[in-house]
C-alpha positions as CSV (number, residue, x, y, z in Angstrom):
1,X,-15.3,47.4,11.5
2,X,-15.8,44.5,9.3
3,X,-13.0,43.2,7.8
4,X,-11.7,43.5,3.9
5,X,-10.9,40.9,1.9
6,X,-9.8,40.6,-2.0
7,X,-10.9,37.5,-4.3
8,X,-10.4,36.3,-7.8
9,X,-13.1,36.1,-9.8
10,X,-13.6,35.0,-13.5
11,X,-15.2,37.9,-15.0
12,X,-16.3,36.1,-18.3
13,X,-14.1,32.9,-20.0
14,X,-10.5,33.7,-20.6
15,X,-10.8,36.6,-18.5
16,X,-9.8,37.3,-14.5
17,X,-9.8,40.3,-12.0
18,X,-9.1,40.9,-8.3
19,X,-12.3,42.5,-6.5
20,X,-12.7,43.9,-3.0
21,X,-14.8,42.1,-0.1
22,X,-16.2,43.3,2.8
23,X,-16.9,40.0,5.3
24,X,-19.3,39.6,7.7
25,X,-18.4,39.4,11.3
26,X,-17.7,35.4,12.5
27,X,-20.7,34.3,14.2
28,X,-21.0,31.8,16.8
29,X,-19.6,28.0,14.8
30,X,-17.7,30.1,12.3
31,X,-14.0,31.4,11.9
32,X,-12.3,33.8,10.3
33,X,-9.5,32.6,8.0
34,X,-6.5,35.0,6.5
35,X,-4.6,32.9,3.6
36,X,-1.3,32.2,3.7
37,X,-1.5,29.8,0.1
38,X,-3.9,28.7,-1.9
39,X,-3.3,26.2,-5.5
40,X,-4.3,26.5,-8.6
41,X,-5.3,22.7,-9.9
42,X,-4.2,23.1,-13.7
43,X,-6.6,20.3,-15.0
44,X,-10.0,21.5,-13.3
45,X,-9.3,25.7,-13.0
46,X,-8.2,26.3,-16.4
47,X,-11.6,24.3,-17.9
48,X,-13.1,26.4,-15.7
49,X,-11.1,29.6,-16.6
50,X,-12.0,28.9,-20.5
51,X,-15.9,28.7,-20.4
52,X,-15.7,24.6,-20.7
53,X,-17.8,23.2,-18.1
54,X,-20.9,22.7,-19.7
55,X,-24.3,23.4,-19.0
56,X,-25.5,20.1,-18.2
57,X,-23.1,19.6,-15.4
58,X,-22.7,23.3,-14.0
59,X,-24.5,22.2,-11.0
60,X,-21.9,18.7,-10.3
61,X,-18.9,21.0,-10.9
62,X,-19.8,23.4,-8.2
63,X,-17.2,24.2,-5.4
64,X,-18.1,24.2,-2.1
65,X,-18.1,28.0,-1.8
66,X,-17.9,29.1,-5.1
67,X,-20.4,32.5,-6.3
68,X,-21.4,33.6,-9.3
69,X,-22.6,30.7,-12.1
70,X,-20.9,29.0,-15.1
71,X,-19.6,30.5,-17.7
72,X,-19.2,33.3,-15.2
73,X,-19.0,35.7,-13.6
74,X,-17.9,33.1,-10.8
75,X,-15.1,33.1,-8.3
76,X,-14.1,29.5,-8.1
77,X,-11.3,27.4,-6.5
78,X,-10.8,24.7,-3.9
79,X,-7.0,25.0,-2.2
80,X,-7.2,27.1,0.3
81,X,-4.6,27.2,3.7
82,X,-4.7,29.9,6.1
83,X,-4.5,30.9,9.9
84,X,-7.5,31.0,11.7
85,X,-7.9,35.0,12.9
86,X,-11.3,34.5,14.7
87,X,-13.4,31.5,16.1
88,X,-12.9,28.9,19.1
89,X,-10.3,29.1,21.0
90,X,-9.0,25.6,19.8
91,X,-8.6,26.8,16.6
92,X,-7.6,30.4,16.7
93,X,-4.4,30.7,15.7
94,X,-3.9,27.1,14.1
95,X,-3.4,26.0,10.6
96,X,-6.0,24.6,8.1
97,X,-7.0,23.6,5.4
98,X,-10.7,24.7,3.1
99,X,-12.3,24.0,0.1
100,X,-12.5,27.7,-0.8
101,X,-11.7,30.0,-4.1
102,X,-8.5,32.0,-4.0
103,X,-9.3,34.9,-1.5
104,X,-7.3,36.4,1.2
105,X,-9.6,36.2,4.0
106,X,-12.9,34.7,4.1
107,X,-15.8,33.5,7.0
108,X,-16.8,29.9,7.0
109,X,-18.4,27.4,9.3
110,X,-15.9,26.0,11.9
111,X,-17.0,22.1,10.1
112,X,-15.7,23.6,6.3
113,X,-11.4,23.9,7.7
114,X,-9.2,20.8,8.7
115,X,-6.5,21.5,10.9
116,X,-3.5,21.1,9.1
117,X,-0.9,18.7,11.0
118,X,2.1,20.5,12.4
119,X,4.4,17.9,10.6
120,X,2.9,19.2,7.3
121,X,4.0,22.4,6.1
122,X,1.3,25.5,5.2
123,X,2.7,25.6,1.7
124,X,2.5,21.4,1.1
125,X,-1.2,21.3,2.6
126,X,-2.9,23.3,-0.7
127,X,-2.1,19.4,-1.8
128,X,-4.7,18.4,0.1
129,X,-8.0,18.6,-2.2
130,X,-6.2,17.0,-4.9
131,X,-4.7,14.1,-2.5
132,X,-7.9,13.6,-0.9
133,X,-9.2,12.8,-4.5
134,X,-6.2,10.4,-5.1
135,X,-7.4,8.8,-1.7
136,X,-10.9,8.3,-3.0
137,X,-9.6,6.7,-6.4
138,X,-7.8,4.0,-5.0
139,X,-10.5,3.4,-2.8
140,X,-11.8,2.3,-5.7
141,X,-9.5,0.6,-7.1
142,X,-8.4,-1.4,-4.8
143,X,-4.8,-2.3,-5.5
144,X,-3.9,-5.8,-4.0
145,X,-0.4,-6.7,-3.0
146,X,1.5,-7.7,-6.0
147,X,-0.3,-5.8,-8.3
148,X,0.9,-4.3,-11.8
149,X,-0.4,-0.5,-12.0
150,X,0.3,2.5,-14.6
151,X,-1.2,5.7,-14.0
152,X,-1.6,7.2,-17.2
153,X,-1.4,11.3,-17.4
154,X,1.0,13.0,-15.2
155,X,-0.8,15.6,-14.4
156,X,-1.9,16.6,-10.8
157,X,-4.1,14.1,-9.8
158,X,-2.1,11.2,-11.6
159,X,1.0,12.3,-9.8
160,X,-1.0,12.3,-6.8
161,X,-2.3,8.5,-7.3
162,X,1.3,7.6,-8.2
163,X,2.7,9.0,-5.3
164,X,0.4,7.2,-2.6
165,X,0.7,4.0,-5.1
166,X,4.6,4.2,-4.2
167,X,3.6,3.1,-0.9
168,X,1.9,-0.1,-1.7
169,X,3.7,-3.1,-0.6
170,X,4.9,-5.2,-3.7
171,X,2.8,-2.7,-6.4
172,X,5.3,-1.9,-9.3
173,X,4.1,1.4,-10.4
174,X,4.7,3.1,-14.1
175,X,3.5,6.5,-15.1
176,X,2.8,7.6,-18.3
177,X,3.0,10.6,-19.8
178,X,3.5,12.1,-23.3
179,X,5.7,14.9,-21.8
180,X,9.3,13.1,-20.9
181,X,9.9,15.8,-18.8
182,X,7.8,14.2,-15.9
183,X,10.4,11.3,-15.7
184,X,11.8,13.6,-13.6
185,X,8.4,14.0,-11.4
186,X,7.9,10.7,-11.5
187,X,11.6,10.2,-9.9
188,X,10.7,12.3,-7.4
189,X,7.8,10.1,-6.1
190,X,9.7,7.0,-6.2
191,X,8.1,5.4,-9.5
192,X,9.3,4.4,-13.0
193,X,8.0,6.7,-16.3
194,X,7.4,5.7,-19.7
195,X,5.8,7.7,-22.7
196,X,2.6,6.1,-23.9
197,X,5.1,4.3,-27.0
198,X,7.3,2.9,-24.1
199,X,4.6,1.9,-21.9
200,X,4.8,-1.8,-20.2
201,X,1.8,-3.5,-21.1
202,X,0.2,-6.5,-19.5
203,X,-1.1,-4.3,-16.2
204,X,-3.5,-5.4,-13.5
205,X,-5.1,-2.1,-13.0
206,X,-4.6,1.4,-15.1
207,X,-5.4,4.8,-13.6
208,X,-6.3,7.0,-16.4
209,X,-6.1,11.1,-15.5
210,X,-4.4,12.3,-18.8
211,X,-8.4,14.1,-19.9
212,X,-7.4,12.7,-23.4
213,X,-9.0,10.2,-25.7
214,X,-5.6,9.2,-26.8
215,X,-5.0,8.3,-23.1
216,X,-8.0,6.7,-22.3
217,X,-7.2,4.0,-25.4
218,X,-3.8,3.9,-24.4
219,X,-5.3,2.8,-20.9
220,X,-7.0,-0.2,-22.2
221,X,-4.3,-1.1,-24.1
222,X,-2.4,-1.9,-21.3
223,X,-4.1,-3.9,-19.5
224,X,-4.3,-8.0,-19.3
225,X,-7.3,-9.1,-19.4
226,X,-9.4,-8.6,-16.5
227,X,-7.9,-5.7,-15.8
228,X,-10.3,-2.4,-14.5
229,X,-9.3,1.2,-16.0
230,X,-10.1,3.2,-13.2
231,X,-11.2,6.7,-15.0
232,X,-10.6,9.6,-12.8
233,X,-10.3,12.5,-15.5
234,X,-13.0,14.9,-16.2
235,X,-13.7,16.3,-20.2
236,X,-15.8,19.1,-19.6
237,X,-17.8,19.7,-22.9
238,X,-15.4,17.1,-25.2
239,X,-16.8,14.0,-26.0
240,X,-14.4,11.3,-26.3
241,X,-14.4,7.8,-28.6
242,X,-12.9,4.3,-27.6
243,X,-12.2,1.3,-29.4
244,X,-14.9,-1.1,-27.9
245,X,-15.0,-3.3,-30.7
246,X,-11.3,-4.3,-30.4
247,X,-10.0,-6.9,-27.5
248,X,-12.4,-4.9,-25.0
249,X,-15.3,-7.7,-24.6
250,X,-12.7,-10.4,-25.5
251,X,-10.1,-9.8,-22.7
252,X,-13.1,-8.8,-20.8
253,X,-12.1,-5.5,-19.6
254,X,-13.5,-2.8,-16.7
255,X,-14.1,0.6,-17.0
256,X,-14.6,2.4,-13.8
257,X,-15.7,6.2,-13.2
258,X,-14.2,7.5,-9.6
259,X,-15.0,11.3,-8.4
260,X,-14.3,12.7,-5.5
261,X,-17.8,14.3,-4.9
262,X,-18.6,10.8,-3.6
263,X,-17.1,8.6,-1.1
264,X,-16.4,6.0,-2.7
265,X,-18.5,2.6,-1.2
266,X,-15.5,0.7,-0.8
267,X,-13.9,2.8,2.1
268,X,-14.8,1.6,5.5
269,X,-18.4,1.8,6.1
270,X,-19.3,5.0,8.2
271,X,-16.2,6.7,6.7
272,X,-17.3,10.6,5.5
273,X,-15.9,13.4,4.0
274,X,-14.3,14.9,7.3
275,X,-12.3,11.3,7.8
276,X,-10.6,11.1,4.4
277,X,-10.1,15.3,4.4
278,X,-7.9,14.1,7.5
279,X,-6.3,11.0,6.0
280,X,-5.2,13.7,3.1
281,X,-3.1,16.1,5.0
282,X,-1.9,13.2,7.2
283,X,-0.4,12.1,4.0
284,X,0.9,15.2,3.3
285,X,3.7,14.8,5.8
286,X,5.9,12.6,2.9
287,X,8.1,15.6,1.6
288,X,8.5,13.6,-1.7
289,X,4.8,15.5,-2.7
290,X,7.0,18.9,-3.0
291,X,7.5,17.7,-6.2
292,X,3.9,18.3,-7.1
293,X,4.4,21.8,-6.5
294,X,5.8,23.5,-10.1
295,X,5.8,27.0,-9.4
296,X,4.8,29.9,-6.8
297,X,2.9,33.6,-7.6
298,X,1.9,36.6,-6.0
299,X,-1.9,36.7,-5.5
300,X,-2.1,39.8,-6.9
301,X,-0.5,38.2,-10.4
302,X,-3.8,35.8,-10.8
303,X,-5.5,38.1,-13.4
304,X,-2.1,38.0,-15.5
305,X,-1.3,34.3,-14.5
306,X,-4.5,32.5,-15.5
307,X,-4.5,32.8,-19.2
308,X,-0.8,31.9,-19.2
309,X,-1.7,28.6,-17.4
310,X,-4.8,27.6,-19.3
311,X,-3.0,28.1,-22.5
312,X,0.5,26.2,-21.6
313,X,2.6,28.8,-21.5
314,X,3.3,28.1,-17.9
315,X,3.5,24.0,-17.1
316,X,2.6,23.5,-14.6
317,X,1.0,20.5,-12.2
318,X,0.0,22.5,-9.0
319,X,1.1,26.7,-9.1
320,X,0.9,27.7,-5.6
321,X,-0.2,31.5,-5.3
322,X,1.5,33.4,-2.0
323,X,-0.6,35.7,-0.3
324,X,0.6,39.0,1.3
325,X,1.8,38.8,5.3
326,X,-0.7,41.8,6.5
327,X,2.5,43.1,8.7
């Protein structure tokens, strides 16, 4: 008998609900995964979970094995870690990591999981999509020894950036953010915290993940000249306004896009998506990144959970949803 599965799907914007799968049996180069955690990414799930992706980008914004189309009905997600059930026998029975929606089982080609490390724990790992885009942004940025770098926003992906910034030699890290209660977080990673009024200016490079206008000015703000922005956060359907006509061509600054979708050209040439998947969770074994981790559901609460993310009422950075031990 085929096995059953349940998934979240967004039924229409604003709106959520648990349906029943039936799977297909694991063919030969597939596995069958049963999740033990999966994350809900605050920044890119609640656009989602709102209706604001829009049209012209509903094919970028795709997950690997998301269904259904934008506005919805769609079952989308990326943070999946489970225990392989079914496949080879060198990875039945391991831990790993996929790019897939919030379900409790699901079939997928044995290339689609990464094993998770054993130094890493199962419920750390649904970090890994959001590291492995923190990996990819400073591929792109580059920071050289010495440097000056704020990451503005404090959000998951910023937190992220900050965190593996930490481990520069010599980079003197700030992160902004308008809510002082991520001095805290930013404790936590081992960098300093400003709001954007107390921000140091004068900075080599800025990471900008706040997804505000505000932010994105206050990023060039800060910078001496020369200095790159490095933009890594994604507006959906807002359109945003800078001040270009200001100190921008004077001070001679950089704007830069970075998105995970793409490797970015300055890793090691030859280096794919498998490779910095890996680098990720390897990453992952710093317990500092627990502090990424805000709060923990039941998967049968993601209906009732959602809206009470999107809107606020629940702040979070990553909420890790706990799925049932079948026992």
């Amino acid at each position: 008998m085929n096995p059953a599965a349940r998934a979240f799907w967004l039924s229409s914007p604003g709106h959520g609900e648990l349906r029943e799968v039936t799977l297909p049996e694991p063919g030969e180069g597939e596995v069958l995964v049963r999740a033990l955690y999966s994350g809900v990414s605050r920044g890119t799930e609640t656009l989602v979970f709102r209706g604001g992706v829009p049209k012209s980008q509903h094919a970028v914004m795709r997950a690997p094995f998301q269904e259904g189309d934008f506005p919805g009905p769609v079952k989308y997600g990326y943070l999946s870690v489970g225990v392989v059930e079914q496949g080879p026998d060198t990875l039945t029975g391991r831990t790993v990591f996929c790019l897939y929606p919030h379900q409790s089982r699901y079939v997928v080609p044995v290339s689609a999981v990464t094993v998770v490390p054993e130094q890493v724990p199962a419920a750390r790992a649904v970090l890994a999509g959001t590291v492995e885009t923190a990996v990819n942004a400073l591929w792109d940025a580059a920071p050289m020894i010495g440097d000056r770098v704020t990451v503005v926003g404090g959000g998951m992906v910023g937190c992220s950036v900050a965190a593996l910034l930490a481990r520069f030699p010599g980079v003197r890290v700030q992160l902004v953010d308008a809510d002082p209660a991520r001095a805290e977080t930013a404790e936590a990673l081992g960098v300093g915290f400003a709001t954007p009024a107390e921000a140091t200016g004068e900075r080599d490079l800025v990471v900008h993940a706040s997804a505000t206008e505000q932010g994105l000015t206050r990023a060039l703000e800060l910078l001496a000249p020369e200095g790159t922005v490095v933009e890594l956060s994604w507006y959906g359907d807002r359109r945003v306004t800078l001040p270009l006509g200001e100190a921008f061509h004077s001070r001679r600054l950089t704007v830069r896009g970075s998105q995970v979708g793409t490797v970015s050209p300055a890793a090691r040439p030859g280096r794919g998506y498998a490779e910095r998947m890996t680098l990720a969770l390897d990453l992952l074994a710093d317990p500092a990144l627990d502090a990424l981790v805000t709060g923990e559901s039941d998967f049968g609460e993601l209906p009732e959970l959602m809206p009470r993310l999107t809107s606020g009422e629940i702040p979070a950075l990553c909420h890790r949803i706990r799925y049932p031990d079948p026992a």
